[in-house]
N, C-alpha and C positions, 0 to 999 in steps of 0.2 A: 528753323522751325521755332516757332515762338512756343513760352514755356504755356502747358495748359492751365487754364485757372479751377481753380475752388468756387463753390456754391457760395462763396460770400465776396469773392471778388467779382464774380461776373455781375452780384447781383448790384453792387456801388457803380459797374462798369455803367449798368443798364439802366439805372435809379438817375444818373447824370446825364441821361438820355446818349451818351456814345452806342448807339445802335451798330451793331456788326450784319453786315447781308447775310454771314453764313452763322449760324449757331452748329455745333456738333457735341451733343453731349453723351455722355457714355458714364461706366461708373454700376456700381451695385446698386445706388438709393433712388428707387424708380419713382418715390413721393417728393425727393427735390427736383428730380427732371420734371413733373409735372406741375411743381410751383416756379420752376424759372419759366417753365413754356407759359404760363399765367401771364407771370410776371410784365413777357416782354410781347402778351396781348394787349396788354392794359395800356401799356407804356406806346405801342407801335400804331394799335390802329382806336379811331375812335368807336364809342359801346353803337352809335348809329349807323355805321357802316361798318359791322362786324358780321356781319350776314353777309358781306357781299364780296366781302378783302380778308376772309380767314376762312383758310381750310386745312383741316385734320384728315391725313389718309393715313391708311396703313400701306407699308412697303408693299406685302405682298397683294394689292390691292394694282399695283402700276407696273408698267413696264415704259421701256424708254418713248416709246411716244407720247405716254400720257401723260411721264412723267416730263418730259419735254415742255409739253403742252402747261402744266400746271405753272411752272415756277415761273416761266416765260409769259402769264398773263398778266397785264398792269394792273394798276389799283381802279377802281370805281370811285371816283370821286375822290376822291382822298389822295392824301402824299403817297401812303404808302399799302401794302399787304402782305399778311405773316400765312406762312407756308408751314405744315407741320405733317413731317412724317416718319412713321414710329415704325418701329419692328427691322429696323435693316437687314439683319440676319435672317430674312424670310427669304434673302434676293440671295440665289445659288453665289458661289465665289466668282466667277465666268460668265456671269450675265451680263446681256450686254448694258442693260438701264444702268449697270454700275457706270461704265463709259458714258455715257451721258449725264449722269452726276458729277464724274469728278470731269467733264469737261465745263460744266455750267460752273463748279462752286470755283475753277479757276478763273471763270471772269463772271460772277454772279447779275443779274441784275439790281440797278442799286434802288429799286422802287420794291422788291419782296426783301421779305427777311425770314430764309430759310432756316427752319429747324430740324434738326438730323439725328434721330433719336435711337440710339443701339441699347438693344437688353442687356441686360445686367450676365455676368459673367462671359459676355462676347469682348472679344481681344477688337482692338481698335484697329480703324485705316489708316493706315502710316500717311497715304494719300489726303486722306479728308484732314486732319490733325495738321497738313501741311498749310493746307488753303483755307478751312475756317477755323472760326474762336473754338479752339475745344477745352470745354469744362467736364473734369471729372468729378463725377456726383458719388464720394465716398461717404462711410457710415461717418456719423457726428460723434462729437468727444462728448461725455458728458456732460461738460460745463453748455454743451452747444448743444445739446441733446434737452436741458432745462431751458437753455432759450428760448431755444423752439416749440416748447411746449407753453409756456409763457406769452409767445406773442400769438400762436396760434388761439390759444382760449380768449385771447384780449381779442381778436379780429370776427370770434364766434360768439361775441358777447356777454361771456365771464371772464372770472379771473380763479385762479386757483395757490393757494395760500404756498411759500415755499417746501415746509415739511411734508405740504402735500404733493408737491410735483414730485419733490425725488421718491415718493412713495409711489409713484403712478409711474417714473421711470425705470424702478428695480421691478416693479411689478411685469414689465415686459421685459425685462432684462433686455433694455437700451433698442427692442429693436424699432427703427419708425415706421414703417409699414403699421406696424400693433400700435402703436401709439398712437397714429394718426386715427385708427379706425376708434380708438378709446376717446381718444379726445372729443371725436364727433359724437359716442354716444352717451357722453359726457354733457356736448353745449345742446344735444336731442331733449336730458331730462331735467336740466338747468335750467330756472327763468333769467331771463337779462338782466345783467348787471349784480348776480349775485358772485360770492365769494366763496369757492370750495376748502372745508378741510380734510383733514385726515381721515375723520370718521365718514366722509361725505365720499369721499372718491374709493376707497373701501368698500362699502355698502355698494355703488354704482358702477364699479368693475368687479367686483365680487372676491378681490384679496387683501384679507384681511391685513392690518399693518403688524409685520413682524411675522409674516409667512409667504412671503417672497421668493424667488427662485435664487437672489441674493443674500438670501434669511439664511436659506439652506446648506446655500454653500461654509457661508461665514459659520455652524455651527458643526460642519465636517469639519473646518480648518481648527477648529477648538478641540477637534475629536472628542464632541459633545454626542456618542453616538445614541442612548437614548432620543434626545433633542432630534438629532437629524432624520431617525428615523422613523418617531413617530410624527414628523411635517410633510413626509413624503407622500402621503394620502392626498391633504390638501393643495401640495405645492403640483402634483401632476394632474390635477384636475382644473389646475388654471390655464384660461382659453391660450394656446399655443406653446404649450410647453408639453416636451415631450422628454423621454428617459436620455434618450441621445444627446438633448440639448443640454439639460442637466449634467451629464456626465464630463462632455465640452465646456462647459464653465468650471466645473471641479476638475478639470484635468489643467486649463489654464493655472486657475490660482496655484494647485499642487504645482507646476514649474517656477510660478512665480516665486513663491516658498523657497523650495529646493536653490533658488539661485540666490535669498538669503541665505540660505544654510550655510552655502559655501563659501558666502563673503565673510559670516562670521564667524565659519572654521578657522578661516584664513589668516584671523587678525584686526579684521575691519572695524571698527567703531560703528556701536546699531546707529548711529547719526549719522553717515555715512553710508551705512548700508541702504537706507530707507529713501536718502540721496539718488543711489544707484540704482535701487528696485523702480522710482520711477521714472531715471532716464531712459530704461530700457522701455517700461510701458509707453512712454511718448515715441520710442521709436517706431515699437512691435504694431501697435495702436490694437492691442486683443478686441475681439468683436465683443458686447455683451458686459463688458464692466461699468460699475458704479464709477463716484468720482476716482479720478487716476491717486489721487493725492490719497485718497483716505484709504485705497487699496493696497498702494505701498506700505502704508504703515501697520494697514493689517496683515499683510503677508512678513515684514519683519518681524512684528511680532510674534504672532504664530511661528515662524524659525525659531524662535525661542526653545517652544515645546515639542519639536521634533526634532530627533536624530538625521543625522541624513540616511540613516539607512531605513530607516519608518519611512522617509519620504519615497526612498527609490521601491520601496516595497506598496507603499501607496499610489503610487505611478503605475506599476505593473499592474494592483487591483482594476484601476480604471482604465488603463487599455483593454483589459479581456474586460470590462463590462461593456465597452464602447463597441467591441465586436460581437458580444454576445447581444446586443440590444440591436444593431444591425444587420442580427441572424433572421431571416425568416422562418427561422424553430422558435423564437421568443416572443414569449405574450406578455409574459408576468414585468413588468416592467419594475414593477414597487421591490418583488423581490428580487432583481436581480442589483439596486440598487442598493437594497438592504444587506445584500452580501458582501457587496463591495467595501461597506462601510463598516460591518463586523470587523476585518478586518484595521482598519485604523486602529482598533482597540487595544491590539496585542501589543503587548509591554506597559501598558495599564489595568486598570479597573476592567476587570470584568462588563461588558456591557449587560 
C-alpha cells in the first residue's frame, strides 16, 4: 500500500499534471478536500466542457447502478471527466454500491478521474487507500496556516500585511474552516489590489489586536489574573469561540508548561528545554496553536513561574471547568471561566 500523501504533495503531484484515475481523500480539513477537488477540475477538464465531463454527487444520493453508471460514462469531447463524490459515510458498512466501488477503483477507467470524498472524523477504507491515491487533509501548522492565508487573499485580490495575518490567525485560533469564511469576508469588504493592516483586519473581523483567544491564554500562563479575566467578556464574544474551546487551548498550553516544569526540575538547561518543548509539539501537532516555535518558548518560560505543583493544581482547575462547561446545568460560561482562573492566584498576589 503506497504511503498516503499530504495536501502539498498531492497538490505538486497534480500541478505536473500526473493525474491519478482514483483520488480518495479523507482527513478532518474539509476546506483543503474542496480546494484539491478544484484544483484537479481546473487542471483535468477544460472551463468549456465542464458542463458536460464534471459531476458532483452526493454518496447518498447513488446506489450501485447509478453509481455504476456514473463513473463508467466517457468524456464528451474532451480527453477526459472528473467524477466527485462526497459523503461516503451516508453508504451503510454492507451496502452493496460499496462492492461496486471498490470493484471499479481496482481497475478504474482511465478517461474519469474519480474523486472519493469521506467526512471528517470517518476512519478510512483500508480497501480504497489500497487502490487510489489517498490524501489525508490534516489541520495546517502554523507556519502553513499563514500561507495559506497569504496566497489565498493574493487569488481574492488583496493582500494582507504579515502582523496582520498572524493577527487574523490567533483570532480564529488556527481553525480554517473560520479562516476561510474570514478571509472571504475580508476580500467581500476590500477593493482590489489594496493591502490589509492590523488596524484594518481588527475592525473587519471585529477582534481587536491583543484580545485574541491566544491573548488569553498567554495572560493565564502569566497568572496575570486580573488581565485574563477581565478579556474573557470580549474573547467569548468572538464569532466561534466558545468556554469549552477556550478551556481546550489553556489546558493544552498548562501540559505544555507542566512538561517544562519537569525538564527543569530535572536539571535541564532552559536551552534545552525549549529545544524539547518543541520537539514534542512537532510530534503532538496540538490543534489550535500559534507559531510552534514561539509557543515553546512561551511555555518555558512561563515554567519559570510555576511550581509544578501550581501546575498539577492548575490542571485539576481546568479539567472540572471542561466538565462543568460540558454540563447541561451550565450557562454562565464567563463565570465558570473566571473560577478556574481565581485559582491560578493562589501562592501569589491576591487577585
Amino acid at each position: 500500500m503506497a504511503a498516503s500523501l499530504s495536501f502539498d504533495s498531492a497538490y505538486r503531484q497534480i500541478r505536473r499534471g500526473d493525474l491519478a484515475p482514483v483520488y480518495y481523500l479523507t482527513g478532518e480539513e474539509d476546506v483543503l478536500k474542496d480546494e484539491l477537488i478544484h484544483f484537479v477540475q481546473e487542471q483535468a477538464v477544460d472551463p468549456g466542457s465542464r458542463d458536460f465531463n464534471l459531476d458532483v454527487r452526493s454518496a447518498g444520493d447513488l446506489d450501485g447502478e447509478s453509481l455504476h453508471a456514473l463513473v463508467e460514462t466517457p468524456p464528451m469531447l474532451a480527453e477526459r471527466r472528473v467524477v466527485v463524490v462526497k459523503n461516503l459515510e451516508q453508504w451503510r458498512k454492507n451496502a452493496k454500491v460499496w462492492q461496486v466501488l471498490e470493484q471499479y477503483v481496482a481497475n478504474p477507467s482511465p478517461t474519469t478521474v474519480l474523486l472519493l470524498v469521506h467526512g471528517a472524523g470517518e476512519a478510512p477504507s483500508t480497501k480504497l487507500k489500497s487502490h487510489a491515491v489517498h490524501v489525508k487533509l490534516e489541520p495546517l501548522s502554523p507556519a502553513r496556516l499563514v500561507r495559506w492565508v497569504e496566497r489565498r487573499s493574493k487569488d481574492t485580490g488583496f493582500t494582507i500585511e504579515p502582523d496582520a495575518v498572524e493577527h487574523l490567525v490567533n483570532a480564529v485560533s488556527g481553525e480554517l474552516s473560520h479562516l476561510a469564511m474570514e478571509v472571504e469576508k475580508l476580500a467581500a469588504a476590500t477593493p482590489e489590489g489594496r493591502s490589509l493592516g492590523v488596524q484594518d483586519v481588527s475592525q473587519l473581523v471585529g477582534v481587536r489586536h491583543g484580545e485574541t483567544p491566544l491573548d488569553w491564554v498567554s495572560a493565564a500562563l502569566a497568572r496575570d489574573v486580573p488581565l485574563a479575566i477581565g478579556m474573557l467578556g470580549q474573547v467569548l464574544s468572538t464569532s466561534g469561540v466558545t468556554g469549552v474551546r477556550l478551556v481546550g487551548m489553556l489546558g493544552t498550553a498548562l501540559v505544555g508548561v507542566r512538561l517544562a516544569r519537569a525538564l527543569l526540575d530535572s536539571g535541564t538547561p532552559p536551552s534545552r528545554v525549549e529545544a524539547a518543548v518543541f520537539g514534542q509539539i512537532q510530534k503532538a501537532r496540538p490543534y489550535g496553536l500559534g507559531n510552534w516555535k514561539a509557543e515553546a518558548r512561551r511555555w518555558t518560560e512561563a515554567a519559570r513561574h510555576w511550581p509544578a505543583r501550581d501546575l498539577d493544581r492548575a490542571l485539576r482547575a481546568a479539567f472540572r471547568a471542561d466538565r462543568a462547561l460540558k454540563s447541561t446545568t451550565t450557562s454562565d460560561e464567563a463565570g465558570t471561566l473566571s473560577d478556574m482562573i481565581l485559582t491560578f492566584a493562589t501562592g501569589r498576589a491576591a487577585a
